[in-house]
Every structure is written in structure tokens, then in C-alpha cells.
MARVO-491126 format. One line per field, with one value per residue (C-alpha): x, y, z; residue number from 1; residue in one letter. Coordinates in Angstrom, 2 decimals, decimal comma, padded with zeros to 5 digits. Layout:
// MARVO-491126
c1 = c(X_...)
c2 = c(Y_...)
c3 = c(Z_...)
num = c(NUM_...)
residuo = c(a_...)
***
This chain:
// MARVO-491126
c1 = c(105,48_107,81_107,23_110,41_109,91_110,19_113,13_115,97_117,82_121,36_123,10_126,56_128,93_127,24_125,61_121,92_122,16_119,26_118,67_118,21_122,23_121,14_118,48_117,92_115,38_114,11_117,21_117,80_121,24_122,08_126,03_127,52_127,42_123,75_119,89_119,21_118,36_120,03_118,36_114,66_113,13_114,26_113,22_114,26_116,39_118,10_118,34_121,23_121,98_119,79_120,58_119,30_119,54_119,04_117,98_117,03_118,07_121,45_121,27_118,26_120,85_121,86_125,47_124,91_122,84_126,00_128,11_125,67_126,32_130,45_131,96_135,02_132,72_130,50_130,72_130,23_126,79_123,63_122,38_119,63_118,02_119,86_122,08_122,95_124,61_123,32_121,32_124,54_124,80_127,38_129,53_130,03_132,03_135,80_137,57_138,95_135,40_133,96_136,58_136,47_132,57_131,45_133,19_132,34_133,66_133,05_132,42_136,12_138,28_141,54_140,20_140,95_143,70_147,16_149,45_151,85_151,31_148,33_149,40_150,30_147,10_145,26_147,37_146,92_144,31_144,95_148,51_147,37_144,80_147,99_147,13_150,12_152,07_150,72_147,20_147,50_149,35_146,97_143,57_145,52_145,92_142,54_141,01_143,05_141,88_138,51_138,63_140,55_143,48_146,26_146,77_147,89_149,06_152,54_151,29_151,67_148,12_148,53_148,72_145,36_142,11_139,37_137,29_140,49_141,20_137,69_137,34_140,97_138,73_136,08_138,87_140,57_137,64_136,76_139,62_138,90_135,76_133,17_129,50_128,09_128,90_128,27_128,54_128,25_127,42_130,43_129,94_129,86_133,04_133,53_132,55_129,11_131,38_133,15_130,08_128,52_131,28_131,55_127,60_127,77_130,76_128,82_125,73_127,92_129,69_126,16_125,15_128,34_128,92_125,63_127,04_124,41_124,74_123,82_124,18_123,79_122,89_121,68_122,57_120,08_119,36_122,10_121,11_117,45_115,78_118,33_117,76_115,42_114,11_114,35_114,86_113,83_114,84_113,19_114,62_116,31_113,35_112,56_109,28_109,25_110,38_109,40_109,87_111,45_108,52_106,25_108,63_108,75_104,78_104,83_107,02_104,79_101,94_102,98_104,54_108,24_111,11_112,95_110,61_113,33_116,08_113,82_115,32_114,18_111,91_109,66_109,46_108,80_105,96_104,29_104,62_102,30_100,09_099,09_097,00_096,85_096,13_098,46_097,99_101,42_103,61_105,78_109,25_111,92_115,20_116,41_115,24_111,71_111,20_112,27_109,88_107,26_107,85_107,75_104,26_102,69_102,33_103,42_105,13_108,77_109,68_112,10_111,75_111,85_114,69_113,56_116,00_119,10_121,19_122,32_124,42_128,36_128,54_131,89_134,13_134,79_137,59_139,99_142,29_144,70_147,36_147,61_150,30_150,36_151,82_152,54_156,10_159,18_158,98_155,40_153,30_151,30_147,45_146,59_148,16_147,36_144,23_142,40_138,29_136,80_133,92_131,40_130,68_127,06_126,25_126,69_129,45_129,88_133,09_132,33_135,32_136,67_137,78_142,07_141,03_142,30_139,11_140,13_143,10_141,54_139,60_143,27_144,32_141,55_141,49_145,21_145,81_148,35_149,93_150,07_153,87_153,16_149,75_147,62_144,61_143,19_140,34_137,65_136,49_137,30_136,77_135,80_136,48_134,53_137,17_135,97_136,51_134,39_136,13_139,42_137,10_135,46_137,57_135,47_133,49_130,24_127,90_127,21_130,62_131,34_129,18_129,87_133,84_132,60_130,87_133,03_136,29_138,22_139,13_135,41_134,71_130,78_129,92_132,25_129,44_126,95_127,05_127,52_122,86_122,71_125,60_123,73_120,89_122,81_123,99_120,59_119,28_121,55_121,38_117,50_117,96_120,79_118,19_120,92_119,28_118,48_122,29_123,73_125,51_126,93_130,51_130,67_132,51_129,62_127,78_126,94_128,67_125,59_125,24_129,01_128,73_125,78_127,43_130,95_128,86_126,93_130,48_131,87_128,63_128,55_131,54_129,91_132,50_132,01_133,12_131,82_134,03_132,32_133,83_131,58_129,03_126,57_128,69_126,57_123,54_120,13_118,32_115,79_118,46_120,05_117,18_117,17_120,96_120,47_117,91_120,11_122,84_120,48_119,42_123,43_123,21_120,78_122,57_125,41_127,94_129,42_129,58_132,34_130,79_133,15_130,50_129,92_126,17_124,72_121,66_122,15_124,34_121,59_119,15_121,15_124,00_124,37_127,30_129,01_132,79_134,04_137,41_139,93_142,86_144,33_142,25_138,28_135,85_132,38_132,30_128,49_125,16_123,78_121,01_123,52_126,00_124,05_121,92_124,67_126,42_125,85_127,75_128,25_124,72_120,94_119,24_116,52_117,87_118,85_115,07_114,06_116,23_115,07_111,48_112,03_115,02_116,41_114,47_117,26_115,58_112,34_110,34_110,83_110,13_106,73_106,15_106,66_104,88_101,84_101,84_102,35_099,05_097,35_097,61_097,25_093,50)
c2 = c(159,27_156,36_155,39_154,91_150,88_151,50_149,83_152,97_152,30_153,81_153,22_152,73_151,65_148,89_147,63_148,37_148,71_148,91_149,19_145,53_144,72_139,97_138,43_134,75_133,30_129,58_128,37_124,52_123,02_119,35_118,25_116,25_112,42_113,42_113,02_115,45_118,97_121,73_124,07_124,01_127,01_129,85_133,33_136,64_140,27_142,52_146,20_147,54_149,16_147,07_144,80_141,06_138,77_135,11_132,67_129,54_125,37_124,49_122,49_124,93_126,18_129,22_128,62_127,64_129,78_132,43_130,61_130,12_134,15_133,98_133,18_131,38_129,29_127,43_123,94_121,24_119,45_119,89_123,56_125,25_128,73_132,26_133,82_137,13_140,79_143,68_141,23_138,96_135,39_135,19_132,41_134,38_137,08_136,81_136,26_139,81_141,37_138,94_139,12_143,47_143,32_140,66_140,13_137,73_136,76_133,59_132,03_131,49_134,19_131,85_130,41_133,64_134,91_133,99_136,66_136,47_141,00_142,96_145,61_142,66_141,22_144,31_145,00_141,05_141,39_144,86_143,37_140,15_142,50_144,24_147,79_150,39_150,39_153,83_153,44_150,54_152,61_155,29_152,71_150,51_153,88_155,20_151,86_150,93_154,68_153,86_150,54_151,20_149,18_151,16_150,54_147,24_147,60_145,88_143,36_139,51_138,24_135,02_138,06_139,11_138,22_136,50_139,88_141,61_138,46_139,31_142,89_142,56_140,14_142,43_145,26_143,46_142,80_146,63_147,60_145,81_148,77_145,65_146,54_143,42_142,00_138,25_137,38_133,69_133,91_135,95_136,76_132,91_132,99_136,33_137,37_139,52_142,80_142,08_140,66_143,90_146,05_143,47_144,50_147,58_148,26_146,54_148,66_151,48_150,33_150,11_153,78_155,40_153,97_152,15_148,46_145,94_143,42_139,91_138,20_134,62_134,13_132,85_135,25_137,59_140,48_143,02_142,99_141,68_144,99_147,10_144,52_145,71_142,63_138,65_135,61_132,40_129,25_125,98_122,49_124,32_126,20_130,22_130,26_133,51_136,98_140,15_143,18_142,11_142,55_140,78_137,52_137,84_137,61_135,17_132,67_133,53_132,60_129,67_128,02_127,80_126,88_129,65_131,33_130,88_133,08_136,28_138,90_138,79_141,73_139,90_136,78_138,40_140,55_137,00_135,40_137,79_138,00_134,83_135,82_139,89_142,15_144,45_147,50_148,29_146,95_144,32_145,42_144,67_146,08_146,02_150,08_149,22_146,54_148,66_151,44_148,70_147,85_150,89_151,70_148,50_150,82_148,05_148,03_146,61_143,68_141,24_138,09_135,08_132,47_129,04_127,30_127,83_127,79_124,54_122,73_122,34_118,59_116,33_117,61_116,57_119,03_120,71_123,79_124,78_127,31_127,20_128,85_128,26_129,98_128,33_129,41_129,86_133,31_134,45_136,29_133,88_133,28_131,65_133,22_131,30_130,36_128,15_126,28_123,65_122,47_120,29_116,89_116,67_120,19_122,04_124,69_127,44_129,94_133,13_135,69_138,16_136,34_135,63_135,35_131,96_129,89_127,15_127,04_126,11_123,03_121,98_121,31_119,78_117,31_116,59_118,26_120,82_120,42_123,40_125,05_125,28_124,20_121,12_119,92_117,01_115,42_112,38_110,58_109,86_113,21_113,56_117,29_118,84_121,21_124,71_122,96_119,78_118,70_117,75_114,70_113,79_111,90_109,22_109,18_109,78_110,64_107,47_106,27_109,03_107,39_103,99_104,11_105,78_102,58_100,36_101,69_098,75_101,89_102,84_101,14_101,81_099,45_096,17_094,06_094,90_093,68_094,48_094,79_096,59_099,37_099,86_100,61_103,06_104,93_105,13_106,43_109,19_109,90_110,44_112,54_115,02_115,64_113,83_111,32_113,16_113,32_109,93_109,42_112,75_113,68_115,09_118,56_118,57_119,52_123,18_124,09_123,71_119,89_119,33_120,32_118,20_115,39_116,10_116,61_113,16_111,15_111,81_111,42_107,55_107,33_107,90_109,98_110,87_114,45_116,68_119,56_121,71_124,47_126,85_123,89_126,52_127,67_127,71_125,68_127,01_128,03_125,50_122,91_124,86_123,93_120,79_120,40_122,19_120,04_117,11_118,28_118,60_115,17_113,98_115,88_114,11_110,95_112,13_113,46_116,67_119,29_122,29_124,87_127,34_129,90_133,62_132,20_134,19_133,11_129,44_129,69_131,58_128,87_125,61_126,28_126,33_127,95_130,47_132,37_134,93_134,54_137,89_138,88_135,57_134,36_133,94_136,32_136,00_132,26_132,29_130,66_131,33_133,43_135,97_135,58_137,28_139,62_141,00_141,78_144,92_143,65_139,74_139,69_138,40_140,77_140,09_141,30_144,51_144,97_144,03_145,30_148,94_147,31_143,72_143,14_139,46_138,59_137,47_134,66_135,04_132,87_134,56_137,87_136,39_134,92_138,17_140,28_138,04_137,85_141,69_142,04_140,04_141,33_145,04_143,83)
c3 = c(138,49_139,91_143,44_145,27_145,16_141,45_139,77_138,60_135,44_135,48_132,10_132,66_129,65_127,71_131,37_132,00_136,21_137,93_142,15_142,51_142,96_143,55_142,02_142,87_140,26_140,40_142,40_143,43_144,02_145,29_146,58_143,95_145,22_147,01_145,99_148,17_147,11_149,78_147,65_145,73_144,19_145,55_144,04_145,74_144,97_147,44_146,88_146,59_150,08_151,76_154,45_154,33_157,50_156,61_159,49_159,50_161,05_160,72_157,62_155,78_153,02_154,52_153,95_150,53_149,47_150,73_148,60_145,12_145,09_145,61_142,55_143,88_146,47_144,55_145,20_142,67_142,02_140,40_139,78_137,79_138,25_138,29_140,87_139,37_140,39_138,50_135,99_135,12_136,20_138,82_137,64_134,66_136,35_136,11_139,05_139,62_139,51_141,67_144,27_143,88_143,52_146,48_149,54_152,12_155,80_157,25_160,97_161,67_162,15_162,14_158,26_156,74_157,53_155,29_156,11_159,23_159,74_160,02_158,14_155,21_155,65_154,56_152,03_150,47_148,43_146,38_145,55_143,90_142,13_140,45_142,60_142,28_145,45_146,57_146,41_148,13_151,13_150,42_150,78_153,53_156,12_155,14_156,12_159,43_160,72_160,13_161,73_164,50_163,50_163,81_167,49_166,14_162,55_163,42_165,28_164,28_163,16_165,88_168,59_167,52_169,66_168,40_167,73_166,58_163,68_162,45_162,44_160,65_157,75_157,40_156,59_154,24_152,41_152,58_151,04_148,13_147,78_147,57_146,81_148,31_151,48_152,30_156,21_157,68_161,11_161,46_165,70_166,11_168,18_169,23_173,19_173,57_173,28_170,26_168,78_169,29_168,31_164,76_164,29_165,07_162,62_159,71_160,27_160,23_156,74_155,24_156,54_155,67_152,18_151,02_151,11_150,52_153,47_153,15_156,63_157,92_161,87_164,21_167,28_166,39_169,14_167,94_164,35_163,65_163,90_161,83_159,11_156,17_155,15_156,85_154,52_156,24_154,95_155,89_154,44_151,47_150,92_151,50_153,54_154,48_152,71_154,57_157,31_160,61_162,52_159,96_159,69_163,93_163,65_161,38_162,92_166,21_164,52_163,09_166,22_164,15_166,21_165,56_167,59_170,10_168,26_168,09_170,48_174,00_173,83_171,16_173,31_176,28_174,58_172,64_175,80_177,89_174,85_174,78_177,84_177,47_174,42_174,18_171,86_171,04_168,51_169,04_170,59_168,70_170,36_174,05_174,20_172,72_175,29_178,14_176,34_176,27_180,17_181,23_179,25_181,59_184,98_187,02_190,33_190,55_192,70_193,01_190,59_193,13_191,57_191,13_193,46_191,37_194,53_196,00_198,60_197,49_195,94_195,63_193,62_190,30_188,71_191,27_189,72_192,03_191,89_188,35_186,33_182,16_179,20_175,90_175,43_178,02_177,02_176,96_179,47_181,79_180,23_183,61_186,91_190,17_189,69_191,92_191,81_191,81_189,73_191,11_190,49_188,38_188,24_184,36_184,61_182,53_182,06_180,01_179,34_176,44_173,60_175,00_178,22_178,67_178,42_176,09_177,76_181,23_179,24_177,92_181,14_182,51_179,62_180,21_176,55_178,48_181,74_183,89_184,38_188,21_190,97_190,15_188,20_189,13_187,18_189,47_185,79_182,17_180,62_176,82_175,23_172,24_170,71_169,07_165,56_165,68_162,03_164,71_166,07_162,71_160,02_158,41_155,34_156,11_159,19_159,94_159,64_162,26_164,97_164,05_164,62_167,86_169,15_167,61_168,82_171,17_173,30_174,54_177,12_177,97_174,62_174,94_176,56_173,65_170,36_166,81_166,84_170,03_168,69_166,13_167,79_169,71_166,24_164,87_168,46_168,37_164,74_165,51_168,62_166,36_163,92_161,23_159,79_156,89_155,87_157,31_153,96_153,61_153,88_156,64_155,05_153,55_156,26_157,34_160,37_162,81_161,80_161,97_165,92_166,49_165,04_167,13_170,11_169,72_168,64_172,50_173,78_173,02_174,48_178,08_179,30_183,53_182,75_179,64_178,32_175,74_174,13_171,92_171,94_170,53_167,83_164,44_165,98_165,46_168,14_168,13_168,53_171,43_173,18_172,93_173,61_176,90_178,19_176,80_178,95_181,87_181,53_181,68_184,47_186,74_185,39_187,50_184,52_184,92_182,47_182,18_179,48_177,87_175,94_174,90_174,63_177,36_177,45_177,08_180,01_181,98_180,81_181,83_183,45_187,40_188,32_186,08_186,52_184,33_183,39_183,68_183,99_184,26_187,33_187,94_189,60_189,95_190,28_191,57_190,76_187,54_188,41_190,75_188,08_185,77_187,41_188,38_185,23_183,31_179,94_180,66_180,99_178,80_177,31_179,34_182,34_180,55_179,74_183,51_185,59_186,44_186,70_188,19_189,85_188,74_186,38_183,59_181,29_179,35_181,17_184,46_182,73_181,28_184,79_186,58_184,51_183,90_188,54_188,89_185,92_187,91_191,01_190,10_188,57)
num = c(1_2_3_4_5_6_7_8_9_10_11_12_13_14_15_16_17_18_19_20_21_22_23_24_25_26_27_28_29_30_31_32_33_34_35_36_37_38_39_40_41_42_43_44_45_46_47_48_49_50_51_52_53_54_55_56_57_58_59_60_61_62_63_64_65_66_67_68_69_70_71_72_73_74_75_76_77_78_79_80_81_82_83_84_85_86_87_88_89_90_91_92_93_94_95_96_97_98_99_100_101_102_103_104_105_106_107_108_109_110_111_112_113_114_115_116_117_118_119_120_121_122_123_124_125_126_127_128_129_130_131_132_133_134_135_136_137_138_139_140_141_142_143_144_145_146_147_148_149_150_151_152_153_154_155_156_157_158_159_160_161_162_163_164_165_166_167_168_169_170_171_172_173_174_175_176_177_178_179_180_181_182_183_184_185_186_187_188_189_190_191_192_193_194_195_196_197_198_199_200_201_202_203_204_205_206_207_208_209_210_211_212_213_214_215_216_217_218_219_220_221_222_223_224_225_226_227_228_229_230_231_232_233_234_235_236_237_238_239_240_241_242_243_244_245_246_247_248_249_250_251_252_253_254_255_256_257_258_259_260_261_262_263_264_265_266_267_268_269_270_271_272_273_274_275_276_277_278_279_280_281_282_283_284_285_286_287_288_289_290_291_292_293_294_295_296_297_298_299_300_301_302_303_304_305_306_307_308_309_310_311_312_313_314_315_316_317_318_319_320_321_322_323_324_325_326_327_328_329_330_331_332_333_334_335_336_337_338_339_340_341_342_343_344_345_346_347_348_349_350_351_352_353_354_355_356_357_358_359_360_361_362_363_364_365_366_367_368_369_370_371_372_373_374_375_376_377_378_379_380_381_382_383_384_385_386_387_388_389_390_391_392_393_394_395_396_397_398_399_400_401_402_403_404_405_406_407_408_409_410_411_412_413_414_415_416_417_418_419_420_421_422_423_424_425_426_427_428_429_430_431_432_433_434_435_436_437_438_439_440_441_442_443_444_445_446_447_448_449_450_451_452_453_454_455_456_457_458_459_460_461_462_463_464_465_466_467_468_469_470_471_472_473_474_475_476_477_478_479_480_481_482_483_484_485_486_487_488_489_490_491_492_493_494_495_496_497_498_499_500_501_502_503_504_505_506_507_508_509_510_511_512_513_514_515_516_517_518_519_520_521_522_523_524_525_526_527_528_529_530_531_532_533_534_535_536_537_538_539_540_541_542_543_544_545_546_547_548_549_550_551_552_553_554_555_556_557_558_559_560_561_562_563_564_565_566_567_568_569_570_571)
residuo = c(x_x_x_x_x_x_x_x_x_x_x_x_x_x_x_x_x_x_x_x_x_x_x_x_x_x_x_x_x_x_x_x_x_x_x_x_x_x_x_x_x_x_x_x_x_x_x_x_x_x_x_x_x_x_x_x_x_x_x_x_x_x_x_x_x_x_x_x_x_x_x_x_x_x_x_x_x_x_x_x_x_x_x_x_x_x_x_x_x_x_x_x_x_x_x_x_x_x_x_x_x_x_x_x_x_x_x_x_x_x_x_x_x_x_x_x_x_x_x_x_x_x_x_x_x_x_x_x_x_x_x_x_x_x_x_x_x_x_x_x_x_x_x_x_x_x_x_x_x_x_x_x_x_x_x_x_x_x_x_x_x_x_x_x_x_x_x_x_x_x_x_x_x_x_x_x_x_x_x_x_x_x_x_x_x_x_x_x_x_x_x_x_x_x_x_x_x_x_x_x_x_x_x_x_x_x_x_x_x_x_x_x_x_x_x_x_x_x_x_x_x_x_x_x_x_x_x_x_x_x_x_x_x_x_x_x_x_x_x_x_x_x_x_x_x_x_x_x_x_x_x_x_x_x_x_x_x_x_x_x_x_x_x_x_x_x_x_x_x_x_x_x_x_x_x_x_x_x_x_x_x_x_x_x_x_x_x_x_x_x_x_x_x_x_x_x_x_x_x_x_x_x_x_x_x_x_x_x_x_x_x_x_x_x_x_x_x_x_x_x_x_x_x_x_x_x_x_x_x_x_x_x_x_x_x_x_x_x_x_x_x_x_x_x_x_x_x_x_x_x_x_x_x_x_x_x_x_x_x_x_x_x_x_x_x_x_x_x_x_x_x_x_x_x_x_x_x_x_x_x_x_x_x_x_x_x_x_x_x_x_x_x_x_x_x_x_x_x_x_x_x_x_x_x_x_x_x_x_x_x_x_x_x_x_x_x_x_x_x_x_x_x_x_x_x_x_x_x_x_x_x_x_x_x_x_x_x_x_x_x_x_x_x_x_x_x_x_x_x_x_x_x_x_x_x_x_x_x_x_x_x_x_x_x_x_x_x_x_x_x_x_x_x_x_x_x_x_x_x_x_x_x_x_x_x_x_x_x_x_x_x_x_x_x_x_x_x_x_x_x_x_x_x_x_x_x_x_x_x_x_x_x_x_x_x_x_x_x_x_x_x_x_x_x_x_x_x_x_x_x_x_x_x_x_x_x_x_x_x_x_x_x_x_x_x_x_x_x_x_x_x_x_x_x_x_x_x_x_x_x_x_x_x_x_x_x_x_x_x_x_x)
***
């Protein structure tokens, strides 16, 4: 008798199909014009119907790897091994099959869209396929009902939010009936809500209709535990294969920076158990942890904030009475809006994706002037745009950062010289973590490494004022991290720093006054720490653990540290 792990063969016209739909055998790819390998040795198969989250440092191969199993993405350079669907090598597909078979959506939700409708964007695909005009009406309704779309089926795609553009992707893919999905880091840009509704909608897909899920990211708390099994890639190389909660203990174990993408409720739990044995399993899901909390039999009290209020500073951005739209004719995106922003403090602005966030950095950086009220800006300001390829056009990495400090324009290097600016590129290659691919092209970067090196090209510019927008997007946790404390750092140099994020909890960790932008104004412009225990939605998952137990408690540490005090005292 089979077990159910045992392979089923399904003869189907001349094919042999079995229940593993990708096999990756031996696999090692290098960029053409590179020594390095992105890829060495990797060996795994996926299930069909199964869903497989990859994670690892921007720069692992996760992207790659993503594209070594899309026909019509793999780049050019040095490959050996197998990448196969249903036992035949990938790049042997024709192009119809692999487009029908294996569909993928990618970070941006701008890059993939080439129709000017909705309803013409859905329909794209199945009409350069050759599909008769009514079964493409018939499979175009079917899949705007289930998707929610119709609401908007006229609309223009430009018209479209952020989570709207991508939710309209992952439908036109869907209508192409694709057995395989390939995501990478598709919630990058979307708010918290749309990033949960995108999940959410995916999980549902692979429920509903069995589609095998292959999914690249970093932002890990609304998907890790529904996933059935976790690759891990380390320097092009898969380290780790197994269960969620096995791969969480292992990276535990093993001190691995990605320690610090697990979920909340794991690093809460592995934080008090470094000092308490618990004899549950490990929490994996906001509901588990709460579960878990609740199982402790300890008191509630309020978690006591460490300082993160503060005396009003000078001012270094002042908004006032602010009117824009982009056209003569559109609605306003900002309508009288008026704060300031405080000279050396980090400032974050969350909001819905269209809520006029970029916008508000545009006019601070003098981009866009405002059609009525005033911004005026104390210091030379230096803005990293959502794209980072905008600020990078040279040849190579190093390139990047050396037009950077040699550029007549930048003031903070024209008493060193040429040795000394050198120095300062090699510093900040070092502190990026991009040494390793100084003389790559910088498209050939993955998207993580492309934002480090964006980040560190204004950087050596010394601007007084910072504006980052998405400065998370596509960077590994670990790296996070570090930027955050970077940024803290710039702080108590005196440089002020204007955050726009859907990165919850990096705001929660570093910033120090947060506003949520709405309706065309801001509310809630508060300290962090009351910013975000006050939020139901807009808020960390930690706090959503916490709150009916501790009261303010909305970062792991201060959950560890509360928890570990009330153990203690109830002793």
C-alpha cells in the first residue's frame, strides 16, 4: 500500500505526470559578465498544490531562482542542473505553454500592467493566446466576480491603487488557468490591509482550485504559517528545506539573521525561552500567540514606554495649508493640510496605498509645488524615490558610489581628495553589505541590494534632511535592522529623517513620531509608541497579541520584557 507521500502516476497522452508539478536537481547559475555563482547546487520538488515560501538576504537567489522556473525570464549566463514542470526541462516548453502553465507576479504593481482598461487588461493575455472572443468574455466575468473587480471593470488602470494594480496582476494571470504560481515579494508596496487582503486571496486560490504557490518574501506574518514547506536560501545556496515550524527552530537555533523576519509570536515565545521552558509549541500565528498568552496565567498591566516622548525641537519641515492635485481638473490628493516635522527626530507617515504619501515627500523635496499654503524646508534635503533604479545610472556598483563622491555638485567632499573619497566608497560599500557585487551591473542586482545601494548613493551626499520612501521595500530583515539603527545614528548627528512606510514594525522600532495620512489631511500625528497602541489595523502584530493582556506593549522586546517582569514577580 502507497503512503500518501508516495509519488501518483497519472498517464495523460504520451506524458507520464506525477504529484511532484517542479523539480530543481543540481542547480547553479552565474550572470553572464560575473564569476560569481547566484546559484550552486540546489536540489528540491514542490507538490503540486502545495505552497512554498522562499526567504532568505536580499541577494541569496531568491529572485533568480523565481525566474530559472519562468520560461520567458531566464536571464543569460552560465547554467547547469534541471529546472523542470511535470519531469520536462523548463526551457524546453514553448512559449504558449509556459505562459498558460506558470504564471508569476512581481514586486511592482506599475511593471505589469500594459493595457490603459481594466477590463482590457484581463482580457490581454487570452487574446494574444488566439482564445475565441466568447470564452474570453465568458473567463473575463467569471474572474472579475471572483476577484472583486467589477466595482471597477471600466476604470483606467492609472486610477487604480497600489493594492487594486496588483490584485488586477494576479487576475490576469488567473485567467490564463495557470497551475503554478510564482510570486516575488508581491505585498512589497501594498499598505498592511491590502497586503492582507493580496495573501489572503492567494491562500484562497490555492484552497479553491489546488494552485501550487511558489512565493518570495520577506514580510512574513500573514503567510508563514499557511505555508507547507520553507525554502531558505543562504549565498545562492538552499540551507534549509522543511515545515514552518521546523525551519523557525532551526534558524532559532542557529542564531540566523533572519531570525528577525519570523512572525512576532515566534520571537516573542524564543525570547522568553531563552530563560523559561515552555511546554507548548511554538506559536506561529497572531491567534496562537494570543492562545499562548493567555495559557501563561499572568496578570495584565501596563507596559511602561521607554521614554519615547520628548520635548518639541526646532523645526525642520513646516507644511502649511497645503492644497495639491496633479491636474487642473482632478480631485485634491492633499486638502489643507498643515505639520511640522521636527528637526533631528525620524518621522514616519503610514496611510492606504493613494493616500497621498509620496506626494507629501514631492513637495517637501521641491519635486512639486503645492497649488495653495506653504512648505518650507531648514536644509539641503536628499529624497530616495520608491524605484531606487531613478538614482542609479552607471555601470557598476562601484561606479554608483563613486560619481556620488565625485560629483562637483556635493558639497560635503570638495575639501577631500581623490584617496580620502575613496575611502569613503569602500566604507560604505562595507557597511551595505555590497562588496560582494561592486562590479555588477547594477540591474543585475535583486531588488533588496538595488535599495541599499540607492540608499547609500544620497547618503554620501550628507544631506541635512533624509526623505525615504518605501526604504524597506525588498530588504531582508536582517538588513532592516541595521538600516534602522543607521538612521538612528544620523539622527543623533542632528539629520532629520521623514519615513514614508507600510513597514509597521520598522516604524514602531525607529521611528519617533508617526501620522497616518487620510482623507487628504493627517490624524494621529503622535509619538510612536501612542501611535500604535492605539491602532487596531495600522498597528504591529505584537500589539495585537498583547493588548488584551498588557496594555502597550507593541514591539517584541517590550513584550519579552513584560512577560519575563510579570514571571518573575508572580514566583
Amino acid at each position: 500500500m502507497c503512503s500518501i507521500r508516495d509519488e501518483v502516476h497519472i498517464t495523460k497522452g504520451n506524458c507520464i505526470m506525477t504529484d511532484t508539478i517542479i523539480n530543481v536537481s543540481s542547480l547553479s547559475f552565474g550572470y553572464a559578465g560575473s564569476d560569481v555563482l547566484v546559484l550552486e547546487d540546489i536540489t528540491f520538488d514542490i507538490k503540486k498544490g502545495e505552497v512554498a515560501l522562499i526567504i532568505g538576504a536580499s541577494g541569496s537567489g531568491k529572485t533568480t531562482l523565481l525566474k530559472m522556473l519562468g520560461k520567458s525570464m531566464i536571464p543569460e549566463g552560465r547554467l547547469s542542473g534541471k529546472a523542470e514542470y511535470y519531469g520536462r526541462q523548463i526551457s524546453s516548453l514553448s512559449q504558449a505553454e509556459a505562459a498558460v502553465k506558470i504564471g508569476y507576479v512581481g514586486q511592482n504593481p506599475d511593471n505589469q500592467i500594459v493595457t490603459d482598461k481594466v477590463w482590457h487588461e484581463l482580457a490581454f493575455g487570452l487574446e494574444n493566446l488566439g482564445v475565441p472572443n466568447a470564452d474570453i468574455r465568458r473567463r473575463v466575468a467569471e474572474m472579475s466576480e471572483y476577484f472583486g473587480i467589477t466595482g471597477w471593470y471600466d476604470k483606467n488602470t492609472e486610477e487604480l491603487s497600489g493594492g487594486q494594480k496588483q490584485l488586477l496582476n494576479l487576475a490576469s494571470i488567473m485567467v490564463m488557468r495557470p497551475e503554478v504560481l510564482l510570486l516575488d515579494e508581491p505585498t512589497a508596496q501594498l499598505d498592511p490591509l491590502a497586503k492582507k487582503k493580496f495573501i489572503d486571496t492567494v491562500l484562497e486560490l490555492n484552497k479553491d482550485f489546488g494552485i501550487t504557490i511558489m512565493c518570495v518574501e520577506h514580510n512574513l506574518a500573514d503567510i508563514y504559517s499557511k505555508a507547507d514547506k520553507v525554502l531558505v536560501l543562504e549565498n545562492g545556496k538552499l540551507i534549509y528545506n522543511g515545515s514552518p515550524r521546523k525551519t523557525a527552530e532551526s534558524l532559532v537555533k542557529t542564531e540566523n539573521p533572519l531570525v528577525y523576519g519570523l512572525p512576532s509570536s515566534v520571537r516573542i515565545y524564543e525570547g522568553c525561552k531563552k530563560d523559561i521552558t515552555f511546554e507548548t509549541d511554538c506559536p506561529l500565528t497572531v491567534k496562537e500567540g494570543r492562545k499562548w498568552i493567555a495559557s501563561l496565567n499572568i496578570k495584565g498591566e501596563s507596559y511602561v514606554s521607554q521614554d519615547k516622548h520628548y520635548e518639541t525641537g526646532d523645526t525642520a519641515v513646516s507644511v502649511k495649508n497645503v492644497f495639491f492635485r496633479y491636474t487642473k481638473n482632478s480631485a485634491n490628493v492633499l486638502e489643507n493640510i498643515s505639520f511640522d516635522i521636527e528637526k533631528g527626530r525620524i518621522t514616519a507617515l503610514l496611510g492606504s496605498n493613494g493616500a497621498g504619501k509620496t506626494t507629501l515627500l514631492r513637495l517637501m523635496s521641491g519635486i512639486k509645488k503645492p497649488i495653495s499654503g506653504k512648505v518650507k524646508v531648514n536644509g539641503r534635503c536628499a529624497v530616495l524615490p520608491q524605484n531606487p533604479m531613478a538614482l542609479l545610472n552607471q555601470i557598476s556598483v562601484e561606479e554608483e558610489l563613486a560619481s556620488a563622491v565625485m560629483d562637483k555638485r556635493n558639497s560635503s567632499v570638495k575639501n577631500m581628495d581623490r584617496k580620502q573619497r575613496i575611502v569613503l566608497v569602500e566604507n560604505m560599500l562595507e557597511r551595505t553589505g555590497l562588496l560582494r557585487v561592486r562590479k555588477q551591473h547594477p540591474y543585475d542586482l535583486s531588488g533588496g541590494q538595488q535599495q541599499r545601494l540607492a540608499f547609500a548613493k544620497i547618503l554620501l551626499y550628507e544631506p541635512d534632511i533624509i526623505l525615504l520612501d518605501e526604504p524597506t521595500k525588498g530588504i531582508d530583515p536582517f538588513f532592516c535592522k541595521k538600516m534602522g539603527e543607521w538612521l538612528e545614528e544620523l539622527k543623533n548627528m542632528g539629520k532629520t529623517i521623514v519615513i514614508v512606510s507600510h513597514d509597521v514594525e520598522f516604524c514602531a522600532l525607529f521611528a519617533d513620531k508617526c501620522g497616518l495620512i487620510f482623507d487628504r489631511n493627517i490624524e494621529s500625528y503622535t509619538d510612536s509608541h501612542s501611535f500604535f497602541a492605539g491602532n487596531i489595523f495600522f498597528t504591529t502584530d505584537t500589539n495585537r497579541i498583547m493588548s488584551d493582556f498588557f496594555k502597550d506593549c507593541v514591539t517584541c522586546d517590550e513584550a519579552v520584557e513584560t512577560i519575563h517582569r510579570c514571571l518573575e514577580d508572580n514566583r
